[in-house]
MILOVO-652480 format. One record per residue (C-alpha): x, y, z; residue in one letter. Coordinates in steps of 0.05 Angstrom, whole numbers, plus 5000, padded with zeros to 4 digits. Layout:
REM residues N
{{X, Y, Z}, a};
...
REM end
This chain:
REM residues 126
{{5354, 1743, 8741}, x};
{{5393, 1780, 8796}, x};
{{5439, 1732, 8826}, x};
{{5483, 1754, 8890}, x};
{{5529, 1708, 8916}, x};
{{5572, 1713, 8985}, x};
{{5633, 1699, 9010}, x};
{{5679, 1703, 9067}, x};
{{5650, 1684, 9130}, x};
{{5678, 1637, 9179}, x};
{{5693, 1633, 9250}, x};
{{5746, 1683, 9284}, x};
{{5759, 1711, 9358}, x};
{{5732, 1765, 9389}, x};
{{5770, 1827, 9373}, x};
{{5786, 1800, 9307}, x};
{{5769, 1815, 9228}, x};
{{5739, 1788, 9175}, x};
{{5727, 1813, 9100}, x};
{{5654, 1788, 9072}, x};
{{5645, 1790, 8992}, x};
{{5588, 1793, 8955}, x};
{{5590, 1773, 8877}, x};
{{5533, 1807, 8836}, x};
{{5516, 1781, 8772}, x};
{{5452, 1777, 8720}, x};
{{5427, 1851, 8710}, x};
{{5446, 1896, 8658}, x};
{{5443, 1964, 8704}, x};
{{5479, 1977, 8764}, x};
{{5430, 1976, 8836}, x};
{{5406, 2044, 8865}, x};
{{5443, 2015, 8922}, x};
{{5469, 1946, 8957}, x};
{{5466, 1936, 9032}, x};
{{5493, 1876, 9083}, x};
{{5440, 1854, 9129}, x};
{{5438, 1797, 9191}, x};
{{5400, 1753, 9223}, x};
{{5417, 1716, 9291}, x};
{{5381, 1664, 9321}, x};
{{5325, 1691, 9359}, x};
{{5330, 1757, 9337}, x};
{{5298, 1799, 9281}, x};
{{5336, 1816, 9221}, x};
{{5387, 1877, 9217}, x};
{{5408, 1929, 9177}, x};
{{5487, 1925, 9180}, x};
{{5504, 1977, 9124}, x};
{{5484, 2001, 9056}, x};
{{5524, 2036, 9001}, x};
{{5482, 2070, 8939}, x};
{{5480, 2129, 8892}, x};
{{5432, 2174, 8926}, x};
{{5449, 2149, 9002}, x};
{{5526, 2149, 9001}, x};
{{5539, 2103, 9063}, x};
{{5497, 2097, 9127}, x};
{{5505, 2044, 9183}, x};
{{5470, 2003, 9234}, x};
{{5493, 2044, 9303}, x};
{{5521, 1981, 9327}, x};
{{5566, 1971, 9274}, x};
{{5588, 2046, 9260}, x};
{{5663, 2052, 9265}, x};
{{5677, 1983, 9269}, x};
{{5657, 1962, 9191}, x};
{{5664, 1994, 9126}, x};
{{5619, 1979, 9064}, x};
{{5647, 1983, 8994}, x};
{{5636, 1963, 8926}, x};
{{5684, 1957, 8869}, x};
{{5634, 1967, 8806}, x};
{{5686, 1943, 8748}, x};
{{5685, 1870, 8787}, x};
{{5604, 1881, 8808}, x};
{{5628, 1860, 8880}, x};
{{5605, 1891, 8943}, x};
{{5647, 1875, 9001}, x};
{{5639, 1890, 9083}, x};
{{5697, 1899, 9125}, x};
{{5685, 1878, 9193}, x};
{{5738, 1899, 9245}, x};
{{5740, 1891, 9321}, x};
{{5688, 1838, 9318}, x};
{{5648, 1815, 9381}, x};
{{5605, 1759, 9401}, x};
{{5543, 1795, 9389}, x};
{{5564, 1803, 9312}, x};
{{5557, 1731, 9309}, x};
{{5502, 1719, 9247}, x};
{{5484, 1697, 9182}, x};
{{5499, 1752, 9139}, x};
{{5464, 1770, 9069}, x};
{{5480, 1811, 9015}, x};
{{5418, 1848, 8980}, x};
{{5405, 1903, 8918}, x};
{{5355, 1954, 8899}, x};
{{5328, 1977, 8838}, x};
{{5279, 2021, 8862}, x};
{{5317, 2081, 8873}, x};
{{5271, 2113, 8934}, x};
{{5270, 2044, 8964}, x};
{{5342, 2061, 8986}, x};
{{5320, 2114, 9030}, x};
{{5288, 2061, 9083}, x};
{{5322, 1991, 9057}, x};
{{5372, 2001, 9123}, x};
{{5314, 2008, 9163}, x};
{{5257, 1965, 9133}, x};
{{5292, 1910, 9090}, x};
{{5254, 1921, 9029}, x};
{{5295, 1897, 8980}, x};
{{5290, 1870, 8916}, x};
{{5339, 1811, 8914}, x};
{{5372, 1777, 8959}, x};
{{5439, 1714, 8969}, x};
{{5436, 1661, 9006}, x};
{{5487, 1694, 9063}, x};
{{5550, 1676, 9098}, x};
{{5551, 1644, 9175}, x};
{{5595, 1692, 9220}, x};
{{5612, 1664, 9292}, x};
{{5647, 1702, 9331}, x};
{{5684, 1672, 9404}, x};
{{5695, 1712, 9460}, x};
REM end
């Protein structure tokens, strides 16, 4: 069984940084593609980013410039870097992957995604 396991968030000033980490473990293939999603209290889940073979990058608007996704494959971690942080950034954040490769297309979008972690509580003071 998939697990995916995150790391890395914590509390930090507006204007600041943090680095989340995501630790994938359990499947013998590598995901059509991994994304970062968030969910804040009282509002409906978001696509932050996603990184996959057939979709290269893409990012929410809100984030764009401000965050880079990555993935080193050889440790099966997928990290976010989240720069210039604001208050509205302030979340639980979970890591997810696909295995159905045309699921990609839409998982920014839709959230359809096979597995999911447990996420990683951003706050972020103004």
């Amino acid at each position: 069984q998939v697990q995916l396991v995150e790391s890395g968030g914590g509390s930090v000033q507006s204007g600041g940084s943090l680095r989340l980490s995501c630790a994938a473990s359990g499947h013998p293939y590598m995901p059509y593609c991994m994304g970062w999603f968030r969910h804040a209290p009282g509002k409906e889940r978001e696509g932050v980013a996603i990184i996959g073979i057939d979709v290269g990058t893409r990012y929410a608007v809100s984030v764009k410039g401000r965050f880079t996704i990555s993935q080193d494959n050889a440790k099966d971690t997928l990290y976010l870097q989240m720069n210039t942080l604001k208050p509205e950034d302030s979340a639980m954040y979970y890591c997810a992957a696909e295995y159905r490769r045309s699921k990609c297309y839409t998982a920014l979008e839709d959230a359809d995604i096979n597995y999911w972690g447990k996420g990683t509580l951003v706050s972020i003071s103004s």
